[in-house]
N, C-alpha and C positions, 0 to 999 in steps of 0.2 A: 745502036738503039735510037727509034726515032722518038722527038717529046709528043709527047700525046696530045690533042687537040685543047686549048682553053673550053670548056664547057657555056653552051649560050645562056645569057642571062634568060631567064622561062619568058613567055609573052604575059604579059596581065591583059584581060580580057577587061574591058569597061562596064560597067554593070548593066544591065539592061533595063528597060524600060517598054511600056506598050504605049504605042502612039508615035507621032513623029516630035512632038514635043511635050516635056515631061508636065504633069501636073501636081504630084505629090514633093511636098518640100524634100521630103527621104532622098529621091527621084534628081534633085538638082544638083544633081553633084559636079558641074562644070561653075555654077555660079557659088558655090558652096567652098569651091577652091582658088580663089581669083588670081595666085598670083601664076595657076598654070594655065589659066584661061583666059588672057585680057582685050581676046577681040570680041570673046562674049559679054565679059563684062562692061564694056565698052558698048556695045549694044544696048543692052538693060539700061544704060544710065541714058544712053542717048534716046530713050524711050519715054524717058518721065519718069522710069521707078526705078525702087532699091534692088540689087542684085541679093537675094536669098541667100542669107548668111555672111552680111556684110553692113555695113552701115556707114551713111554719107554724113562727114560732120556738118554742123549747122552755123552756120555766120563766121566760118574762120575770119576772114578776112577785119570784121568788126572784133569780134576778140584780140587778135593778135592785135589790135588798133588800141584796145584797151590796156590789155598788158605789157606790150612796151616790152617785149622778152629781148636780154644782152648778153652778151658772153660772160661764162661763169657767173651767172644765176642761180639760182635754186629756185625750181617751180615744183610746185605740185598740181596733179589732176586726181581731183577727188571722187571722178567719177569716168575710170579711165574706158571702157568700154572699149569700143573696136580699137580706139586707139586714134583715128583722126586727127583731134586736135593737137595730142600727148605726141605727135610724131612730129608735126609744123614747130609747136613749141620746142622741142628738143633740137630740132637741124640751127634754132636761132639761137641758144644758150651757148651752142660749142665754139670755142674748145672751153674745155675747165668748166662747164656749166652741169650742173647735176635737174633731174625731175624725175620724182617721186610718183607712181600710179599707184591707183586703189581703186578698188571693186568686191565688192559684195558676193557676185556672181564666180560659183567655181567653176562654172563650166567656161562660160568665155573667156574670164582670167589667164588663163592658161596658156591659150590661143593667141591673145594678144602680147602674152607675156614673151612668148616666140619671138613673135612676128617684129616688136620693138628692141628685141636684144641686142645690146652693144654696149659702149661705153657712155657711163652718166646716168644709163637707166636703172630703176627698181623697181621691183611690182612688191604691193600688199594685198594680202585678203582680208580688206577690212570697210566697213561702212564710214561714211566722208564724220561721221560722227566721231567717231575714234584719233582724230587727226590729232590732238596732243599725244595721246599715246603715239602714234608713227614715228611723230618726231622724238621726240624722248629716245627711242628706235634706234631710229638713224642720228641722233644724239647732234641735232639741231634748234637752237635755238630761234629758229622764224626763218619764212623763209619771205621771197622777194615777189611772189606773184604766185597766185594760188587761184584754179579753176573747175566751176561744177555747173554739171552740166544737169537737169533733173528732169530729163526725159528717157524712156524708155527705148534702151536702143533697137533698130533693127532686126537683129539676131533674134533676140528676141519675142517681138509680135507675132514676126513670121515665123517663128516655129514651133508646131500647133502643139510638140509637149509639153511649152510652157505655159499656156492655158492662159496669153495674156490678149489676145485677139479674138473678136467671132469670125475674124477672117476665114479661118480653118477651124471644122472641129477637132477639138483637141479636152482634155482633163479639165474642170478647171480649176485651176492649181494659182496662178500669179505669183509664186513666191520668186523676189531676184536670188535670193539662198535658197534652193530645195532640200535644203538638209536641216533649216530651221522653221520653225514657229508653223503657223494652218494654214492648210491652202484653201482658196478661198470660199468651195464650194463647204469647208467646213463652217468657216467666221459666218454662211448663209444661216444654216442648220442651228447655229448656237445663240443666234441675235434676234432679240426682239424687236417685236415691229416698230415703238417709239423709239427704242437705241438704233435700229436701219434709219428709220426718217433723219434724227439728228444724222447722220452719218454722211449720210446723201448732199443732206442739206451744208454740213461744215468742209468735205472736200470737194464737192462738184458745183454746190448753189443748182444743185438739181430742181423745179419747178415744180413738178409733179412727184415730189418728197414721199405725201403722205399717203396717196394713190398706192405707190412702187413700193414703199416701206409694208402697208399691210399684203401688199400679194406677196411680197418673195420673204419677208422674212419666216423662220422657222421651218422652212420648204428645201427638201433635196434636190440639188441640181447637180449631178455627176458631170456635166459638158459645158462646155461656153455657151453651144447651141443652145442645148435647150433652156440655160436660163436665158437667154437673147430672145426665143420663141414666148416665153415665160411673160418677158417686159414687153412683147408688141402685144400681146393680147389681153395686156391687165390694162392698158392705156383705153381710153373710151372710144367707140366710131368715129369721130368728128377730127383728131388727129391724124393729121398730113402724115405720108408715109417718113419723108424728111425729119420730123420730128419726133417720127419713133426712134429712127435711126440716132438721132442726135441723144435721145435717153437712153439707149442703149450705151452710145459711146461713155454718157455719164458714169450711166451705174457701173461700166465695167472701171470705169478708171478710179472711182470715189472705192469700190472693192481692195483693188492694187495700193492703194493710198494707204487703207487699212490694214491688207494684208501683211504689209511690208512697214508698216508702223512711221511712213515717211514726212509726217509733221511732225515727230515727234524726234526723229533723227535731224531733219532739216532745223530744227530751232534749238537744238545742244550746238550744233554747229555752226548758226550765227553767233551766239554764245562765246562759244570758244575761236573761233574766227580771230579779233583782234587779236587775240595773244598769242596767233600761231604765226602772224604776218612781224614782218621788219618793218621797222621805221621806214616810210615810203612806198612802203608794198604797197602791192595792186592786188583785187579781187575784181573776178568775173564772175556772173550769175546765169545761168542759162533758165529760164522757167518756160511752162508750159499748160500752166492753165492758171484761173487767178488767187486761187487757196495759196500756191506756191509764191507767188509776183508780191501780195498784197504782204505776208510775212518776209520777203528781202527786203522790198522797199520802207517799213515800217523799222527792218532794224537797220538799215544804213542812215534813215533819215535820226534816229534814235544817236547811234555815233556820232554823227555829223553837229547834234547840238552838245554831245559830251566831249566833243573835243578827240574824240578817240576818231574819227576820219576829217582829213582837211576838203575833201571834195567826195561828193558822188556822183550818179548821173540823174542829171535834171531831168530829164524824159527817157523815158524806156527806149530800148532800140529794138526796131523790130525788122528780121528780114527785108530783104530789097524785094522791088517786085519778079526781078529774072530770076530770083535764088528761089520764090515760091512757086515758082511756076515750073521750074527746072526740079524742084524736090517738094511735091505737094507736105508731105509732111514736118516742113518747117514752119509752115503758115501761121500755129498757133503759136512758136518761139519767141520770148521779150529776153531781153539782157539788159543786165544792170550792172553797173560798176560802182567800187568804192578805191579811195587813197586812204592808206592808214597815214595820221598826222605823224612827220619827224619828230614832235615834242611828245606824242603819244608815248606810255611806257609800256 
């Protein structure tokens, strides 16, 4: 009796697509998988842009400068996202060095949670807010370098579900959690025009506050698009196309700011910041526009005369000029660092 043939594994067919190059985010699904595709993605980067579905960290080279990461450390990334920095950090801790990742987001959570698995690593789902809680957690008393990053990553923008870009139309939604709190086009529908104006005005230093605050507030906008269409036509004749663009960029980001409640997470967390650091820790800041920069540097300089940090950074650090030209969106990126004092308790 002869053995019967092994059976072939079936072919899988690649998805299709019309055109010779894909257009719909859906559609990218070489860039979308990078670690089976890295001469494409390789391409993408050597192009100037982000590969769709992936995200380039921003200033490792200055962070890692800052933090000072040594075998058998304890770091955390409070804002772990692709994973980028959380991966540099980790290869310098080992061996015996543990880092802790958190995120908000359950969708890319997941993804990266994969992607960094091994020894030393753990992922949370949790807002960089929450950080006593984790440690409590993981039943650590401080850790030794702690990093957040407070831009929106990649994955994100570009993918028009998430409703955080008028790059693509897509919902618009902005929530980094889709399973909690309103998405944006609701916070539109529910807000008055003087609470828009303030709104504008405390996270973006919007110009045209009170203009953009009586058109759109109380107004439906099911799309990114058309509230984008919404802010170029409420602006008057005489403004440059450029500077619609630039309120547009505003309004959507002063939105996300509120949607996601992120000054109000961002300053529990400078709060609880010193007491989650060790004697000597390091803290890095990543920020991204000046609502964010203006509340780090305001509480480091604030430790700094309580004795709770023995040093900060004296001047913001801002991308080189080959890192913003190689990744146009680090441009707007500052970083700030703090030392928790050895006498600090």
């Amino acid at each position: 009796m002869t053995d019967s043939p092994t059976p072939a594994t079936p072919h899988r067919r690649r998805p299709r697509y019309s055109g010779k190059n894909p257009r719909r985010f859906e559609d990218k699904y070489k860039e979308r998988n990078p670690e089976l595709y890295p001469e494409t993605i390789a391409k993408v980067v050597a192009s100037g842009k982000t590969p769709a579905g992936t995200h380039r960290p921003i200033m490792v080279a200055e962070i890692l400068n800052v933090l000072k990461p040594q075998p058998g450390e304890i770091a955390v990334d409070c804002t772990l996202g692709y994973g980028g920095h959380a991966r540099e950090i980790l290869a310098r801790i080992q061996p015996g060095g543990r880092l802790i990742g958190l995120d908000v987001d359950p969708i890319e959570l997941l993804k990266t949670e994969a992607r960094l698995a091994g020894p030393g690593f753990v992922a949370h789902r949790s807002n960089f807010a929450g950080l006593p809680k984790i440690l409590a957690t993981e039943q650590l008393a401080g850790m030794d370098m702690i990093l957040a990053d407070l831009g929106v990553s990649s994955m994100q923008i570009d993918d028009p579900s998430r409703g955080f870009s008028v790059k693509f139309a897509g919902p618009l939604d902005m929530r980094m959690n889709p399973q909690r709190g309103q998405p944006a086009s609701v916070l539109l529908e529910r807000t008055a025009a003087g609470k828009l104006v303030e709104l504008l005005v405390e996270n973006t230093d919007e110009p045209r506050a009170e203009l953009l605050g009586a058109a759109l507030a109380g107004k439906q906008f099911a799309t990114t698009r058309a509230l984008a269409e919404a802010i170029r036509h409420a602006l008057p004749g005489g403004v440059l196309d450029e500077e619609r663009e630039d309120s547009i960029r505003r309004v959507f980001q002063a939105l996300r700011i509120a949607v996601n409640e992120e000054f109000t997470a961002l300053g529990t967390f400078l709060r609880n910041l010193p007491a989650c650091l060790n004697a000597g820790g390091r803290v890095a800041i990543l920020t991204f526009h000046s609502g964010e920069d203006r509340r780090v540097k305001k509480a480091f300089e604030a430790g700094l005369r309580d004795g709770v940090y023995e040093d900060i950074a004296r001047e913001v650090i801002r991308p080189s000029p080959a890192e913003r030209h190689d990744n146009p969106r680090s441009s707007s990126a500052k970083l700030r660092w703090a030392i928790k004092s050895a006498r600090a308790i």
